[in-house]
N, CA and C of each residue as an Amber inpcrd file, in Angstrom:
protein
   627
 -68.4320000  27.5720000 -90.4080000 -69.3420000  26.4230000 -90.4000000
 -70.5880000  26.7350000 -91.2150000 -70.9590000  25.6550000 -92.2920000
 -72.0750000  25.8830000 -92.8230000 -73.3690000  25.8710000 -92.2220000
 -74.2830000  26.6960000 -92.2360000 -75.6690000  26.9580000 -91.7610000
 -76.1460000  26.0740000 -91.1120000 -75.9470000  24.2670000 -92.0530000
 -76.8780000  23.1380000 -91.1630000 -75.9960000  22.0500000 -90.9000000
 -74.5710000  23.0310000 -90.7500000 -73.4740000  21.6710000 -89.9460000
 -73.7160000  21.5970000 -89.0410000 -73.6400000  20.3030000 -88.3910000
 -73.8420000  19.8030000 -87.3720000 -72.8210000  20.8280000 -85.9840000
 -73.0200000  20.8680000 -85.0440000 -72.2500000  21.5710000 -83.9160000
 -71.5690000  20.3030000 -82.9320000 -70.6800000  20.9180000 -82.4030000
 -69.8560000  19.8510000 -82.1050000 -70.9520000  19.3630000 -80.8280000
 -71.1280000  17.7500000 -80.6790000 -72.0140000  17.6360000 -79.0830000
 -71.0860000  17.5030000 -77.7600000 -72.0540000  18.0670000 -77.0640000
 -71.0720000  18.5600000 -75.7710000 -72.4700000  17.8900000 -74.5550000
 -71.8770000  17.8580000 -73.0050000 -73.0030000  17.1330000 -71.9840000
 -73.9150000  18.4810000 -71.6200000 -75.3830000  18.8360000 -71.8670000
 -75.0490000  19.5420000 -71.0520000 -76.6200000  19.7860000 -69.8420000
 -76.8760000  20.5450000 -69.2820000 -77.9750000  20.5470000 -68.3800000
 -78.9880000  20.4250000 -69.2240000 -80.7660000  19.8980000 -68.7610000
 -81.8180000  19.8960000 -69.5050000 -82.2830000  21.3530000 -69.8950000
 -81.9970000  22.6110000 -68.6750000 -82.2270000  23.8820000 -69.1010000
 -81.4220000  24.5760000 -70.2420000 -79.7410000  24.0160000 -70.2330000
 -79.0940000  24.3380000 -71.2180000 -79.5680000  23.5240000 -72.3080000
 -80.0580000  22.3270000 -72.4410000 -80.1070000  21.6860000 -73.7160000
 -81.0870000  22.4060000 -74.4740000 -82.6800000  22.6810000 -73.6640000
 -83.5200000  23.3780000 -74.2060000 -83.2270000  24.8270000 -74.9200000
 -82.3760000  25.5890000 -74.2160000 -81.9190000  26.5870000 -74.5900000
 -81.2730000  26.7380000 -75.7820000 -80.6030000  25.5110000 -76.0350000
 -79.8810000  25.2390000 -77.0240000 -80.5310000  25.0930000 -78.4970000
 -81.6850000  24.4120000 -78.3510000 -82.4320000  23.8310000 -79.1270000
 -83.4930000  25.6990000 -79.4710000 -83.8040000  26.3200000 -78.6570000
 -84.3550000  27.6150000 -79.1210000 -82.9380000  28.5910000 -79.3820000
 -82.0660000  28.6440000 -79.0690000 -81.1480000  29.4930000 -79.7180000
 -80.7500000  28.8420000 -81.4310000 -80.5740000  27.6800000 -81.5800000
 -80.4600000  27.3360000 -83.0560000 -81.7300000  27.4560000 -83.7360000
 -83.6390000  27.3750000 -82.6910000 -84.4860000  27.7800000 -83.8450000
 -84.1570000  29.3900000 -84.2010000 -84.1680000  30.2200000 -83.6610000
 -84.0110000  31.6410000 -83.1100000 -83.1650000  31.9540000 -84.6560000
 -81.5920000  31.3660000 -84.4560000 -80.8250000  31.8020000 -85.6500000
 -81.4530000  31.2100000 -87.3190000 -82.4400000  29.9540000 -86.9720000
 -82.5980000  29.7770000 -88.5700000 -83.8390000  30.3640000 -88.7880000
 -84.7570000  31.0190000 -88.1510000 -85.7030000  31.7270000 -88.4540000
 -84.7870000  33.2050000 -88.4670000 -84.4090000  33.6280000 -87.8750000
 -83.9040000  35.0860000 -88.2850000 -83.2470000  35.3750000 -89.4310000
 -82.3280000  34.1270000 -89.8360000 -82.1810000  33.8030000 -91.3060000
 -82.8000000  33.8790000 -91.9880000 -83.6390000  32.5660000 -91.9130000
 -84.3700000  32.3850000 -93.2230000 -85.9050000  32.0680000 -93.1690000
 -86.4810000  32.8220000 -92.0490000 -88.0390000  32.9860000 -91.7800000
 -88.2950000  31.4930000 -91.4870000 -89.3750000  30.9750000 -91.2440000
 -90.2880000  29.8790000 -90.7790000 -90.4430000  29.1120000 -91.8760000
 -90.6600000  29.1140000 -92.8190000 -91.8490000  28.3070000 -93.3240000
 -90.5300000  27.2330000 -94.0230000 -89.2830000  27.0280000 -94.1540000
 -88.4430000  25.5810000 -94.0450000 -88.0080000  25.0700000 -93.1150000
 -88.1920000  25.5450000 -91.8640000 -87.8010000  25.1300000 -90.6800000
 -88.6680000  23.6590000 -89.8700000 -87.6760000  22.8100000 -89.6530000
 -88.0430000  21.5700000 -89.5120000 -87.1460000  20.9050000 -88.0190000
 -87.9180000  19.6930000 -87.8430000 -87.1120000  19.2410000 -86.2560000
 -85.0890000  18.9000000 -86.9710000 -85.2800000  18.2540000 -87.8930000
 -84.1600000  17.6200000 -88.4520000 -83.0590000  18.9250000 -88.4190000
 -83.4580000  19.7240000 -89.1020000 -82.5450000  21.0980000 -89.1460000
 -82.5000000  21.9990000 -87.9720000 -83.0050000  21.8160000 -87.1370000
 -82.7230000  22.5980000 -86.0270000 -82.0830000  21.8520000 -85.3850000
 -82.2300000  20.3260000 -85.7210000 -81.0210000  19.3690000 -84.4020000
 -79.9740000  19.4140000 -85.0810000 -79.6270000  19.5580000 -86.2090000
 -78.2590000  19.5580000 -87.1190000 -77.4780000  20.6530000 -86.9330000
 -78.0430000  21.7030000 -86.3900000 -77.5370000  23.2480000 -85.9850000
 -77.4930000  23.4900000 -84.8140000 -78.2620000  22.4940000 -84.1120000
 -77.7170000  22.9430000 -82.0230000 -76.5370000  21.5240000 -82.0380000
 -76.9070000  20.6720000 -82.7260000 -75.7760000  19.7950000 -83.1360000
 -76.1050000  18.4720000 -81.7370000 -77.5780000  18.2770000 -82.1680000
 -78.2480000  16.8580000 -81.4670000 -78.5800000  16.0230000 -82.3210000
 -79.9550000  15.2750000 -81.2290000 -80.2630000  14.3170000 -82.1950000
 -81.9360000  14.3880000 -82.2100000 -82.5590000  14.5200000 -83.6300000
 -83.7770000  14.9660000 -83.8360000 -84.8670000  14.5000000 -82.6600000
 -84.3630000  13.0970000 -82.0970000 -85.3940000  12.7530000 -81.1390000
 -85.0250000  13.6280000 -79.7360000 -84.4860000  13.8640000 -79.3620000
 -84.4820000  15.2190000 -78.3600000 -84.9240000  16.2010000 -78.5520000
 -84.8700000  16.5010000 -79.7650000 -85.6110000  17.9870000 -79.6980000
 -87.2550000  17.6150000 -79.7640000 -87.8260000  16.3610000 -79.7880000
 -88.9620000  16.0230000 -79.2780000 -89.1540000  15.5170000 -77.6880000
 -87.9570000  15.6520000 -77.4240000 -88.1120000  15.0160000 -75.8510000
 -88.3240000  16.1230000 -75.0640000 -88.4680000  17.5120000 -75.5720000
 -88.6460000  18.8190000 -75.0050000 -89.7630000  19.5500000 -75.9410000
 -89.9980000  19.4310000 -76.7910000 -91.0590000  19.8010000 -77.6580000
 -91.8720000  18.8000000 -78.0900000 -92.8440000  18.2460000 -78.1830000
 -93.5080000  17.5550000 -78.4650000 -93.7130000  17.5470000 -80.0340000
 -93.7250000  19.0660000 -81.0230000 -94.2120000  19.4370000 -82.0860000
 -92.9640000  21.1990000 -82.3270000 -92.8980000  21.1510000 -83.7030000
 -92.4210000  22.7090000 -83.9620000 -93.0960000  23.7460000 -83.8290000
 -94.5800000  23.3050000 -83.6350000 -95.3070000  24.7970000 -83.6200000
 -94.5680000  25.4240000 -81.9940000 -95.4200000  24.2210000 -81.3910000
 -94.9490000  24.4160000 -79.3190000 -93.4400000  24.9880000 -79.3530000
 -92.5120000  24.3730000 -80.2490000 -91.3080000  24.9900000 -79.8780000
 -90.9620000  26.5370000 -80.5230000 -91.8080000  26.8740000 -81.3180000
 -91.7590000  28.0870000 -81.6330000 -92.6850000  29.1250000 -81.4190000
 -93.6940000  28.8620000 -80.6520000 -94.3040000  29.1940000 -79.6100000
 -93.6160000  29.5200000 -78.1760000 -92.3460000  28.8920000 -77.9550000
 -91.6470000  29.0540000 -76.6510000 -90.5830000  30.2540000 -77.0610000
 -90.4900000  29.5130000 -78.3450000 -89.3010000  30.4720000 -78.7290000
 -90.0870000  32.2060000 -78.8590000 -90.8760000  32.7800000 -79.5800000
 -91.3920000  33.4380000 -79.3560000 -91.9480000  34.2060000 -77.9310000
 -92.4110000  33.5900000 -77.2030000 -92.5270000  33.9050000 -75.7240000
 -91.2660000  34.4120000 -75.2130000 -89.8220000  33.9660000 -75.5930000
 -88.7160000  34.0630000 -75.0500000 -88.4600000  35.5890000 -75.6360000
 -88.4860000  35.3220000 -77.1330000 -87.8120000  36.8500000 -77.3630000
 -88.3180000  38.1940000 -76.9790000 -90.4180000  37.6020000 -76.6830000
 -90.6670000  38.8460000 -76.5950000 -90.6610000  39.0280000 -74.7420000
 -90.6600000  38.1030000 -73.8500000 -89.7400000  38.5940000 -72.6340000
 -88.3230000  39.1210000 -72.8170000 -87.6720000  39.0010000 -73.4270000
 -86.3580000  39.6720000 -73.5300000 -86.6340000  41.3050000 -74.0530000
 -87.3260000  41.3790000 -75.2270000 -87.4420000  42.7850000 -75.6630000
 -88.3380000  43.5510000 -74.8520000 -89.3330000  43.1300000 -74.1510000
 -90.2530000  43.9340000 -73.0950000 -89.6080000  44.2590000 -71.8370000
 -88.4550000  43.2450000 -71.6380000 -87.6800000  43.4710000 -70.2490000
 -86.8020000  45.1030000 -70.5760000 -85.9930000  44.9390000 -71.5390000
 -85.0870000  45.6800000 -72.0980000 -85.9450000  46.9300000 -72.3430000
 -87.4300000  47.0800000 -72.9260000 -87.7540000  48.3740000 -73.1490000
 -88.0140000  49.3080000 -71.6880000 -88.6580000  48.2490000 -70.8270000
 -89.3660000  48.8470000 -69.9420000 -87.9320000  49.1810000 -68.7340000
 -86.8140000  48.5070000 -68.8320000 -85.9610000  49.1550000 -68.0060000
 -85.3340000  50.3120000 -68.8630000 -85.3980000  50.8070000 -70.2070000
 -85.4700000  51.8110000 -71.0570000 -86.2720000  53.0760000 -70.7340000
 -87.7390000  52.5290000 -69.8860000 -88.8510000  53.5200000 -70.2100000
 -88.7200000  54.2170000 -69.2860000 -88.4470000  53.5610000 -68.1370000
 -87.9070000  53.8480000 -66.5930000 -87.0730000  54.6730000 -66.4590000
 -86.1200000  54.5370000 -67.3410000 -84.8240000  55.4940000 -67.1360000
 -85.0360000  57.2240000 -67.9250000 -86.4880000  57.0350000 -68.5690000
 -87.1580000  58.7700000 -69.4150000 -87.6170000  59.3670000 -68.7520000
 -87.1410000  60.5640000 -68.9970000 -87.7470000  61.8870000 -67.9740000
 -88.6450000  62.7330000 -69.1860000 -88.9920000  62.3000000 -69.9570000
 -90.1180000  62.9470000 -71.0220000 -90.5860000  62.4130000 -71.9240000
 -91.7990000  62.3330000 -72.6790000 -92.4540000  61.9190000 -73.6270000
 -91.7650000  61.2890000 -74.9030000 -90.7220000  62.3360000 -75.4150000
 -89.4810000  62.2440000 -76.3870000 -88.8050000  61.2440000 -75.6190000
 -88.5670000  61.9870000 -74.8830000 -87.5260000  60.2060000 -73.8690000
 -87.8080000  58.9350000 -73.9150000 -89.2830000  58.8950000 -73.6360000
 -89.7660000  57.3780000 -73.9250000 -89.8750000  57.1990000 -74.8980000
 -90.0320000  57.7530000 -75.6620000 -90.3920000  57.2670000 -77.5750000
 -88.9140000  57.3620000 -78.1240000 -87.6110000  57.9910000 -77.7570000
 -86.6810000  57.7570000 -78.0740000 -86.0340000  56.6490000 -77.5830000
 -86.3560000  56.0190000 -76.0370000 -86.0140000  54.9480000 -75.5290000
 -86.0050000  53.3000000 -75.7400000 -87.6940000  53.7260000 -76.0350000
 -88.0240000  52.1330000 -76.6620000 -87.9560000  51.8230000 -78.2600000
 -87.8470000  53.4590000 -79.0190000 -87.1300000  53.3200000 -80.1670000
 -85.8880000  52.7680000 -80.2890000 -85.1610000  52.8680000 -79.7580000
 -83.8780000  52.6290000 -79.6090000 -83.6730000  51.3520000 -79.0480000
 -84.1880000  50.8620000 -78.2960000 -84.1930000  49.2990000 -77.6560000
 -84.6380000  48.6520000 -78.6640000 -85.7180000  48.9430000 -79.3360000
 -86.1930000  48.0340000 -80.4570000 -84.8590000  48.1240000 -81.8370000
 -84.3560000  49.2560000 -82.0240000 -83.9130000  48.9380000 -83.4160000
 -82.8490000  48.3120000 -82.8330000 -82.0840000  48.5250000 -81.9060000
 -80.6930000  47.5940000 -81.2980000 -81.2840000  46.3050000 -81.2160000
 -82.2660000  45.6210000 -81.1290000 -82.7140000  44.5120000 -80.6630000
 -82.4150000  43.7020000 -81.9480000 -83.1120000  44.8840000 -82.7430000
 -83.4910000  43.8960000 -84.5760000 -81.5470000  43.9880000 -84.9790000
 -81.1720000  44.6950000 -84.9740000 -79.8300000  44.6630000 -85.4890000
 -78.9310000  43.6630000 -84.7700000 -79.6380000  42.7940000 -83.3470000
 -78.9320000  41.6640000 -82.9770000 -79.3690000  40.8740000 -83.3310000
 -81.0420000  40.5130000 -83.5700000 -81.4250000  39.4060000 -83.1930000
 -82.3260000  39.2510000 -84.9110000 -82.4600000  40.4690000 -85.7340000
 -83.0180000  40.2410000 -86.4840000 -84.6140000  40.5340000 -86.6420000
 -85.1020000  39.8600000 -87.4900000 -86.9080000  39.9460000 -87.7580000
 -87.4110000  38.8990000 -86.5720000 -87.1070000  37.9010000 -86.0680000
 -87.7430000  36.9450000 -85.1620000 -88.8630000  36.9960000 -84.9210000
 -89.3300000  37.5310000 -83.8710000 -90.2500000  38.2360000 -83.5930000
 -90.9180000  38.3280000 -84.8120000 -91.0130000  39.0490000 -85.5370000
 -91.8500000  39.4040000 -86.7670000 -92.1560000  38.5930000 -87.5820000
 -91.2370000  37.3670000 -88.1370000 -91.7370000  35.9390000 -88.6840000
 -92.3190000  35.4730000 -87.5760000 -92.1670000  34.9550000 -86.5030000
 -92.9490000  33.9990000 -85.7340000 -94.4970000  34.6720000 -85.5980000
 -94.2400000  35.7920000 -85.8200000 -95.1940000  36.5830000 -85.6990000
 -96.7340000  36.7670000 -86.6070000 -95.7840000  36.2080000 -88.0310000
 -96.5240000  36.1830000 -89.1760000 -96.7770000  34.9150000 -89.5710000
 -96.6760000  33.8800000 -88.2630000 -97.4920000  32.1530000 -88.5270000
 -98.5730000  32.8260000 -87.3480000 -99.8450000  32.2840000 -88.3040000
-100.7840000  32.3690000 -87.4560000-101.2220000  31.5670000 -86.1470000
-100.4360000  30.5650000 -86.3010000-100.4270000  29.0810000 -85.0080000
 -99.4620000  29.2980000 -84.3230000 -98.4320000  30.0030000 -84.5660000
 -97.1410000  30.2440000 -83.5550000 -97.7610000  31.9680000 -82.8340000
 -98.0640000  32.4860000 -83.5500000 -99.0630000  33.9710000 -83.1140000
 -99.9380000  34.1960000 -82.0370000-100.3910000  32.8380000 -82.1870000
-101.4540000  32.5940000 -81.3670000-101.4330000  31.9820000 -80.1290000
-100.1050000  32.4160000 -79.5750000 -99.6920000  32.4580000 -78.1670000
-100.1700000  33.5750000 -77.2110000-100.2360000  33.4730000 -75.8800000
-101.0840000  34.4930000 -75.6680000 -99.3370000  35.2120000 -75.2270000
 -98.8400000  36.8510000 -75.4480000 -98.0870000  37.6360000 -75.0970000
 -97.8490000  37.3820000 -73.2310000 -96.3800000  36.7870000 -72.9380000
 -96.6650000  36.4620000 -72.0680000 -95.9590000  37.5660000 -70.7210000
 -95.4610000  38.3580000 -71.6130000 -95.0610000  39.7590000 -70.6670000
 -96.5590000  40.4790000 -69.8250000 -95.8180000  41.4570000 -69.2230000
 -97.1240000  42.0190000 -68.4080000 -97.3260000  43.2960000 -69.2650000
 -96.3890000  43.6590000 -70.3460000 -96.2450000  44.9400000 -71.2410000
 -96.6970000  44.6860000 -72.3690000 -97.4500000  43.6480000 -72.8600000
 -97.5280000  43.6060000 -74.2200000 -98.3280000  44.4330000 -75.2000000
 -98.4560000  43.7580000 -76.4670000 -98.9020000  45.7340000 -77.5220000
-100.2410000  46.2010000 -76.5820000-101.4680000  45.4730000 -76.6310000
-102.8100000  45.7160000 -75.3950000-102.5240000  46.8660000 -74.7320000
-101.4580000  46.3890000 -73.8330000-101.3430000  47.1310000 -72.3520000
-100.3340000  48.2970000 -72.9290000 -99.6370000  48.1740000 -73.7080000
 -98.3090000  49.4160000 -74.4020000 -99.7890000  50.1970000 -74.5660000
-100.5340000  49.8010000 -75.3710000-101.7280000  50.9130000 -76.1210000
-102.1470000  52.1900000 -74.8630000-102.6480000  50.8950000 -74.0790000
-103.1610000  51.5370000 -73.2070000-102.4090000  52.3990000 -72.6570000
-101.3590000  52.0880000 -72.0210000-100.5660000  53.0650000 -70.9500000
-100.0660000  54.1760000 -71.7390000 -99.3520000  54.4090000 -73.0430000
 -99.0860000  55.1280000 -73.9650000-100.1750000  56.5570000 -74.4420000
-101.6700000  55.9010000 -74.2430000-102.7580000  56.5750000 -74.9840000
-102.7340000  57.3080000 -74.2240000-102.6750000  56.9020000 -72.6490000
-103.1980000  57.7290000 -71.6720000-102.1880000  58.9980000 -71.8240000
-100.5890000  58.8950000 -71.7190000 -99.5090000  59.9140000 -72.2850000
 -99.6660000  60.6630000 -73.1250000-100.5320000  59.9930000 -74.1430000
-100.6690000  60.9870000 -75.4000000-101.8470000  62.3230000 -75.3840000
-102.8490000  61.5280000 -74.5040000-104.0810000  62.0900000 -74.0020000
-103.5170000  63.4080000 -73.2010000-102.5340000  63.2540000 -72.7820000
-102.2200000  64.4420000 -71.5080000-101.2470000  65.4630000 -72.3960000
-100.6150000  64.6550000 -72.7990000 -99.1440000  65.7770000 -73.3600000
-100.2700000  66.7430000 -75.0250000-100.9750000  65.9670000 -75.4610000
-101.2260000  66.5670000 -76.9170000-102.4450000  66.8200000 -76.6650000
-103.3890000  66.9000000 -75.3080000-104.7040000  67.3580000 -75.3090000
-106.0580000  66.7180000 -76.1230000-105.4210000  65.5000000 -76.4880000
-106.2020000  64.6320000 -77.4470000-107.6950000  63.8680000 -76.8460000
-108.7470000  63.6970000 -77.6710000-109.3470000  62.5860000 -77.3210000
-108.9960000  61.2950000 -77.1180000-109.7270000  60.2760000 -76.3880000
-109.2190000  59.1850000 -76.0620000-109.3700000  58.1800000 -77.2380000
-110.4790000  58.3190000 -78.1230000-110.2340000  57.5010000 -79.2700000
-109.1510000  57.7550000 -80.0680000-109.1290000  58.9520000 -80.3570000
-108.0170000  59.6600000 -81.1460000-106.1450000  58.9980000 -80.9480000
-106.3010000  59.9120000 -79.7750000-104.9910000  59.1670000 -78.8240000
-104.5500000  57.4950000 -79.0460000-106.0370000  56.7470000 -79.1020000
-105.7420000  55.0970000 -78.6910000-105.3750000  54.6200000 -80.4500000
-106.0110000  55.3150000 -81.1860000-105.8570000  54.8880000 -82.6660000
-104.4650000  55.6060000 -83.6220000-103.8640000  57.0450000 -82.7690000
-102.6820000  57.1460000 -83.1460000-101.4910000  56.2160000 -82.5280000
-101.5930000  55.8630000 -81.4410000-100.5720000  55.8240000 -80.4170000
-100.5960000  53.8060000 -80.9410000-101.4860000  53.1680000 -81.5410000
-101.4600000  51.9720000 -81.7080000-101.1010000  51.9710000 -83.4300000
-101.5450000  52.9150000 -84.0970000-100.6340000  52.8840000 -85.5490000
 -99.1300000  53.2060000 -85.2520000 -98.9760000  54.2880000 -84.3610000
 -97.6510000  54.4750000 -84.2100000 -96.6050000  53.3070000 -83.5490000
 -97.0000000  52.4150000 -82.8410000 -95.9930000  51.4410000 -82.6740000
 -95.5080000  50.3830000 -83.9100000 -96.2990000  50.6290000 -84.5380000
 -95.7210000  49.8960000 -85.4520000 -94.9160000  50.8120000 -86.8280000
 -94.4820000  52.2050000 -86.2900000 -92.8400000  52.7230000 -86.8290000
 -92.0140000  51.9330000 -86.6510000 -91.3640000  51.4770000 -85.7730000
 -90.2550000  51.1010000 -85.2550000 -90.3240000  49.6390000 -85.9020000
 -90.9770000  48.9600000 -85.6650000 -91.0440000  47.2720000 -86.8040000
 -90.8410000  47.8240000 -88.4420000 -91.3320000  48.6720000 -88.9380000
 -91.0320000  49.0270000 -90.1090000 -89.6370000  49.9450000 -90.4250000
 -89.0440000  50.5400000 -89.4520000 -87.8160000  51.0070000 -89.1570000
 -86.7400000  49.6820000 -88.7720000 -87.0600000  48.7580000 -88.1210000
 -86.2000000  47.2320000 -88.2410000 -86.2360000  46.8330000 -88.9710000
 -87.3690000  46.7370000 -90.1680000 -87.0560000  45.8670000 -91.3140000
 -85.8640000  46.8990000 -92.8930000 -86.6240000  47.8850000 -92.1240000
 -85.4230000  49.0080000 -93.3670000 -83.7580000  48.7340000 -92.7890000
 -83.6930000  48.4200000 -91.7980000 -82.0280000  48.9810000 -90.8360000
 -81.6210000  47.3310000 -91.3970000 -82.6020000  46.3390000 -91.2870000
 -81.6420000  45.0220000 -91.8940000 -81.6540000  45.2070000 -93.2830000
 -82.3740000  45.6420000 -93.9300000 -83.1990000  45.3190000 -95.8330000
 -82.1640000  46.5340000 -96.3230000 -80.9660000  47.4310000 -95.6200000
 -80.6920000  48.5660000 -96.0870000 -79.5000000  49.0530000 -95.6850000
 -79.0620000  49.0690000 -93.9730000 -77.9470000  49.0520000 -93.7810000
 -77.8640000  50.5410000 -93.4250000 -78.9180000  51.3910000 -93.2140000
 -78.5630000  52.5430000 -92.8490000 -78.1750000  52.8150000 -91.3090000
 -77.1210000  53.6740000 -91.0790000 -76.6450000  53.8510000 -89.8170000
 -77.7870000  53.8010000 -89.2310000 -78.1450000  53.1840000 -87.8590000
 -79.0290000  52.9980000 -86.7190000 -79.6810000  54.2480000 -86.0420000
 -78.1990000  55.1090000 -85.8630000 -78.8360000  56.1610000 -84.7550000
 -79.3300000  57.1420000 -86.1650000 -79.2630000  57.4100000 -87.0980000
 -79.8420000  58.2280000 -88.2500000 -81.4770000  57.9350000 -88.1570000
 -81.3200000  55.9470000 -88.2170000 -83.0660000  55.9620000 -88.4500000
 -83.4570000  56.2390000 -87.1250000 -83.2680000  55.8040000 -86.1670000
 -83.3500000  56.1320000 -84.9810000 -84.4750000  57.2330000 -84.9390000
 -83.7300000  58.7830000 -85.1560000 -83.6270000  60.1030000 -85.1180000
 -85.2280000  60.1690000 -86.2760000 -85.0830000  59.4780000 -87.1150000
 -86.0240000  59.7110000 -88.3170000 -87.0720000  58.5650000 -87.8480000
 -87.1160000  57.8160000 -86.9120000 -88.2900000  57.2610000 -86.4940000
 -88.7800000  58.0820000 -85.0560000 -88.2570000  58.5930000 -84.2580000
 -88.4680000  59.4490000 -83.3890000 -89.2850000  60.5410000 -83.7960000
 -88.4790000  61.3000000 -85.2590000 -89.0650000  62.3540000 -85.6480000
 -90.5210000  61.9650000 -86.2920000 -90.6300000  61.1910000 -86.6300000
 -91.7850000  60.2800000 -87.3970000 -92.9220000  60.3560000 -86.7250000
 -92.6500000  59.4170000 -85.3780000 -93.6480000  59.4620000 -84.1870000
 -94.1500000  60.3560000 -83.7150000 -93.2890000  61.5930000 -83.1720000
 -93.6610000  62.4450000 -82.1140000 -94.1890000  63.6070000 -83.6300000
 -93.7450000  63.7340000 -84.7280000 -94.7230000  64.6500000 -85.9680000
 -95.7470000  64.2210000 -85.7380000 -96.2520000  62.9110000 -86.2760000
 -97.7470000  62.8040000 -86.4050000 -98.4400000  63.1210000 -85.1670000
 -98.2340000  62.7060000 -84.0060000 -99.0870000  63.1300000 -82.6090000
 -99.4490000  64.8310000 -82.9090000 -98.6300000  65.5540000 -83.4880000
 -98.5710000  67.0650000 -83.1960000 -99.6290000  66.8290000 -84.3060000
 -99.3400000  66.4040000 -85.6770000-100.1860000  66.7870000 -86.9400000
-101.3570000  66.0090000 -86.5600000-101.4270000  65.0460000 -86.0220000
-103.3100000  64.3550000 -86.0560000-104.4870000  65.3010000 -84.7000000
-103.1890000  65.9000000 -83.8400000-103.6110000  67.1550000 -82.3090000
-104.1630000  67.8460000 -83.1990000-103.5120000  68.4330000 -84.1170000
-103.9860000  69.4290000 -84.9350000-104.9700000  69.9860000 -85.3890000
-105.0100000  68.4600000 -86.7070000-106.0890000  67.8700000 -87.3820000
-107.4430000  67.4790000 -86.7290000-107.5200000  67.1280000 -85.4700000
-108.6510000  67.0560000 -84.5950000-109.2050000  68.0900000 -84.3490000
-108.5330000  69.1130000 -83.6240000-109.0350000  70.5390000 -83.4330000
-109.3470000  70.9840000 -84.6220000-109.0490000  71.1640000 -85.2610000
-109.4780000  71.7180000 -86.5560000-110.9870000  70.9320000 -86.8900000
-110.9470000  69.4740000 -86.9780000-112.3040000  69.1140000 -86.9580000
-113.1150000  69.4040000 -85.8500000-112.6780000  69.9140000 -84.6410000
-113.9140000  70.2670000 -83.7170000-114.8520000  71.0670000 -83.9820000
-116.0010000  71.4310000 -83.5580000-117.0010000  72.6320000 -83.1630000
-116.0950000  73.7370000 -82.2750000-116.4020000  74.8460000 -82.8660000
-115.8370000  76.0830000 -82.1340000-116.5700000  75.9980000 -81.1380000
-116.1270000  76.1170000 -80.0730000-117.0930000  76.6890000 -78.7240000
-117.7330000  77.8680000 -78.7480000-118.4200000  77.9750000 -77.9610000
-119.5190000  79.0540000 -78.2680000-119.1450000  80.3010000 -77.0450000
-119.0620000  81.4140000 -77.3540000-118.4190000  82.0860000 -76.0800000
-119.5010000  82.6310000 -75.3060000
């Protein structure tokens, strides 16, 4: 079936219809990013009729605003029953590495276009994990395991999440086996913590004996 054939219509619940209507935005933004995406083409691909998908959205921003909210409850659910299951530092940074690049290799960039409209962005993160609170809880880990300051810690540990988004866009843009980048975004992460530990001490004042 071509991209904006219509889908066959079927009866179905208002929760399924809605669903319906964000699983066909979901696939034409992971396609083909935001900025042609329209009510007409998203009802031609859940296979309605354009005035329904206003009878649940009022506007495309709101519906991609929901849609967004959705994926990133799905990927925060999935990391944090990930994070749960680590018995070490490597564990968690291999965990939610790994949840994230499996995520992008199902679902794509999503997330990351909706991400990059500033009106669809501008949803507030509606998980209880979002980047804010990742910073935080993370810094404090980094603070303990690498002996770091807390600025230090909060300004590596918040550049470093964003490996893994730049490791999803290489694994779609490239095709390299998963668990390889995986391994090479793991190694990525947990290097720099050791090299910026380092690099700090080295900028300290010697103590005075």
């Amino acid at each position: 079936m071509a991209l904006d054939d219509p889908a066959p219509r079927r009866r179905y619940s208002p929760e399924k219809r809605r669903a319906l209507i964000l699983d066909a935005a979901a696939d034409l933004v992971g396609r083909e990013g935001v900025s042609g995406l329209n009510a007409e083409r998203i009802a031609r691909h859940a296979g309605i009729s354009k005035s329904l998908i206003y009878n649940y959205f009022p506007n495309i921003t709101l519906l991609l605003q929901h849609l967004l909210e959705r994926e990133l409850r799905r990927l925060r659910r999935r990391q944090l029953e990930a994070a749960e299951q680590a018995d070490s530092f490597e564990g968690l940074v291999r965990a939610v590495t790994h949840v994230y690049l499996e995520y992008i290799d199902e679902r794509g960039l999503i997330i990351e276009r909706l991400q990059s409209e500033p009106s669809v962005a501008a949803v507030h993160d509606p998980t209880e994990y979002g980047r804010a609170a990742a910073v935080d809880y993370l810094a404090g880990i980094v603070m303990r395991q690498f002996d770091m300051a807390e600025d230090v810690a909060r300004a590596a540990t918040d550049i470093s999440l964003g490996l893994p988004a730049t490791a999803g866009a290489y694994l779609l843009h490239h095709g390299m086996d998963r668990g390889q980048l995986e391994d090479i975004t793991v190694t990525m992460i947990l290097g720099s913590f050791a090299a910026i530990k380092a690099a700090d001490t080295a900028r300290r004042p010697l103590a005075r004996p």
